[in-house]
C-alpha positions as CSV (number, residue, x, y, z in Angstrom):
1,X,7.5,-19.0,-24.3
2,X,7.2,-16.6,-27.4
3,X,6.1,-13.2,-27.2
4,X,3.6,-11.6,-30.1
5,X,4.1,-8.6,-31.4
6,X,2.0,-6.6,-33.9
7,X,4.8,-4.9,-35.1
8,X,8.0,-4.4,-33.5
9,X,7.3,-1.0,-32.8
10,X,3.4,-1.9,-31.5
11,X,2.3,-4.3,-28.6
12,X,-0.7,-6.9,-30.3
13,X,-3.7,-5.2,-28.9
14,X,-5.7,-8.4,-27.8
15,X,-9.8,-7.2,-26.3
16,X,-11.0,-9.7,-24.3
17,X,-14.4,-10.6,-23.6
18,X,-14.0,-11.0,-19.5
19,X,-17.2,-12.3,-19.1
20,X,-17.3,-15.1,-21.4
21,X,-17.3,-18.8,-20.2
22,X,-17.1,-20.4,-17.1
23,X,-15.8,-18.9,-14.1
24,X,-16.1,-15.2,-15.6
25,X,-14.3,-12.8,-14.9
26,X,-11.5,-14.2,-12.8
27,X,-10.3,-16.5,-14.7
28,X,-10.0,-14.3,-17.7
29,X,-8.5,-11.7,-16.1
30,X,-6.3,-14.1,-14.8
31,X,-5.2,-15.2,-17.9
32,X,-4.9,-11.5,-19.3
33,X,-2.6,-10.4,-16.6
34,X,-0.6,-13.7,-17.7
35,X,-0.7,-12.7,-21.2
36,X,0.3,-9.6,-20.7
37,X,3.6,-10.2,-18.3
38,X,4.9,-13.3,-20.4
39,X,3.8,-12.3,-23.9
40,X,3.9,-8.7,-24.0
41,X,0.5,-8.5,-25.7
42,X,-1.7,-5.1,-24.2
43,X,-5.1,-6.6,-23.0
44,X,-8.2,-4.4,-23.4
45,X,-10.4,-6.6,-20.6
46,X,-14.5,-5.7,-21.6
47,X,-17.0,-6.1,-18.6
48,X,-18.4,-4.8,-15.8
49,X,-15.4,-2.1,-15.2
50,X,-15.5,-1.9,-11.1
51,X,-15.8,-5.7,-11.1
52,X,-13.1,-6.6,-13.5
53,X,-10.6,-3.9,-11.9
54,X,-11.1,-5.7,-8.4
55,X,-10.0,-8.6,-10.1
56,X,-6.6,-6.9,-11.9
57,X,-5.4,-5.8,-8.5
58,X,-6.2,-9.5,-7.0
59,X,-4.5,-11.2,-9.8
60,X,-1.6,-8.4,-9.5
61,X,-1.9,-7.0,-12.6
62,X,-2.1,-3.0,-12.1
63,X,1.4,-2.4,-13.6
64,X,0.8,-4.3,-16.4
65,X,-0.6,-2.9,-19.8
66,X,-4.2,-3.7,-19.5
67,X,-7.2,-1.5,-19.7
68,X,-10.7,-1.8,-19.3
69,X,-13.7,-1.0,-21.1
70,X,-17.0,-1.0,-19.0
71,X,-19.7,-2.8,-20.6
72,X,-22.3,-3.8,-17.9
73,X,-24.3,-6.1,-19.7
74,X,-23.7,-9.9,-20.4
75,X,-24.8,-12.5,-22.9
76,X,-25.8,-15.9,-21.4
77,X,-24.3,-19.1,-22.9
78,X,-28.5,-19.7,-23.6
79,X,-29.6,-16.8,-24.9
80,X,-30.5,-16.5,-28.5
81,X,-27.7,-14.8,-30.1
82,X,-29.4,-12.1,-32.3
83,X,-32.5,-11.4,-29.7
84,X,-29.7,-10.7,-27.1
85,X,-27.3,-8.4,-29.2
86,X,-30.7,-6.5,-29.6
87,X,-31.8,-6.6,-26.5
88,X,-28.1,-5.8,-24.5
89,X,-26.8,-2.9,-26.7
90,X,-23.8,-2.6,-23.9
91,X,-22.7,-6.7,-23.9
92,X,-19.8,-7.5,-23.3
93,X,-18.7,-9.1,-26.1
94,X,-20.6,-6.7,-28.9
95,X,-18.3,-3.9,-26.8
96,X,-15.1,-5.9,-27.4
97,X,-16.0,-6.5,-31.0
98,X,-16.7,-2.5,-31.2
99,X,-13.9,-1.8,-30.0
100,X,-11.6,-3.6,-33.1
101,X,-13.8,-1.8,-35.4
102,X,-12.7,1.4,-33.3
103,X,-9.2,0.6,-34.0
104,X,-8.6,0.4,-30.1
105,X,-8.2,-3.3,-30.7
106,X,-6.2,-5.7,-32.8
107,X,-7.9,-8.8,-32.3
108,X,-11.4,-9.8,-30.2
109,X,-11.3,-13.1,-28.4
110,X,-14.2,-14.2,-26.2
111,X,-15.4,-18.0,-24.5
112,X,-18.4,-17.1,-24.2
113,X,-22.0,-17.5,-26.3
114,X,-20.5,-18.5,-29.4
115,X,-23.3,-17.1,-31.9
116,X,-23.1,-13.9,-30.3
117,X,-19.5,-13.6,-30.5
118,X,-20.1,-14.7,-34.3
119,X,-23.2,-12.4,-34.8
120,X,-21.3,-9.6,-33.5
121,X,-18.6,-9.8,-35.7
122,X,-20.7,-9.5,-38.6
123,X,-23.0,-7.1,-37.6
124,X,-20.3,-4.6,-36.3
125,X,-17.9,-5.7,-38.7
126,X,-19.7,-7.2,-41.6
127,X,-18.2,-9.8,-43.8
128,X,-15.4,-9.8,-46.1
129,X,-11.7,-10.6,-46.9
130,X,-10.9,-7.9,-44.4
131,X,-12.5,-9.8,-41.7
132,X,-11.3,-13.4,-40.3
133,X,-13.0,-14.9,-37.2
134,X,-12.3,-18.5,-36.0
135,X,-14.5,-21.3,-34.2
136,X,-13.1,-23.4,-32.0
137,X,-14.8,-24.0,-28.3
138,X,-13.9,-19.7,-28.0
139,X,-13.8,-17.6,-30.7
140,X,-11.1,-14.9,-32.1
141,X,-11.5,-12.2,-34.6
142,X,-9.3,-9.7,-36.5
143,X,-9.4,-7.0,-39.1
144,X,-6.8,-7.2,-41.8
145,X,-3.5,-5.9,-41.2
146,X,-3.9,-7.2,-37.2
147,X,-2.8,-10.9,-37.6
148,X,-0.5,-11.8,-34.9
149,X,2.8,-12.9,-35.8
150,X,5.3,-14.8,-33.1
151,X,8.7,-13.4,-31.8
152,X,11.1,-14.3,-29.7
153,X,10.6,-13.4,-25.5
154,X,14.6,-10.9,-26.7
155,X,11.7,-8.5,-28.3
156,X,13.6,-9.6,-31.8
């Protein structure tokens, strides 16, 4: 397995959207605390903060470098991506996405509503060469400057 590194003096900041897709937030934070341990990335988990630390500790992750941003409100895999970013101010994936424009992030990835994730991006971000987002079945954004590039697991 490789690690990612930002730099070789930086960990990749990675903000996840915990309460995207199915089976929110476990299996996220499940992931993140994976992520973390095996590929040395620093996970920023967004969501419901009491919840999603419950869920750290059961996946044994409280050593590890992840923090959480509270953002109480979700965004339904149904609910009309603009009229919901309106509407739920403190979502959690318009918090992640906030978050990279704070500089507190390197890269937003969420499975969750899609055209919010996208609509997000532009509307907190806007668009531009600075700006990359891709669309898979999840999607992943970054800011110049915070691509990710692969390293070995020695740190090299």
């Amino acid at each position: 397995m490789q690690r990612v590194t930002r730099t070789k003096e930086a960990r990749l900041r990675v903000a996840l959207d915990a309460m995207g897709g199915d089976h929110a937030p476990r299996e996220l934070v499940t992931g993140a605390v994976a992520a973390a341990r095996e590929l040395g990335v620093e996970v920023v988990l967004v969501g419901p903060a009491a919840r999603i630390r419950d869920e750290i500790q059961a996946a044994g992750g409280s050593s590890l470098p992840i923090r959480v941003l509270d953002a109480p409100e979700v965004i339904g895999m149904a609910e009309a991506p603009a009229m919901a970013l309106r509407r739920k101010r403190q979502a959690s994936i318009l918090v992640a996405v906030e978050a990279l424009r704070r500089g507190e992030a390197d890269a937003v990835v969420s499975a969750g509503n899609t055209g919010a994730a996208m609509a997000a991006a532009l509307l907190t971000l806007g668009a531009g060469p600075s700006t990359s987002c891709s669309l898979p079945s999840w999607a992943a954004c970054t800011r110049a400057g915070g691509s990710a590039s692969p390293s070995r697991a020695s740190g090299s």
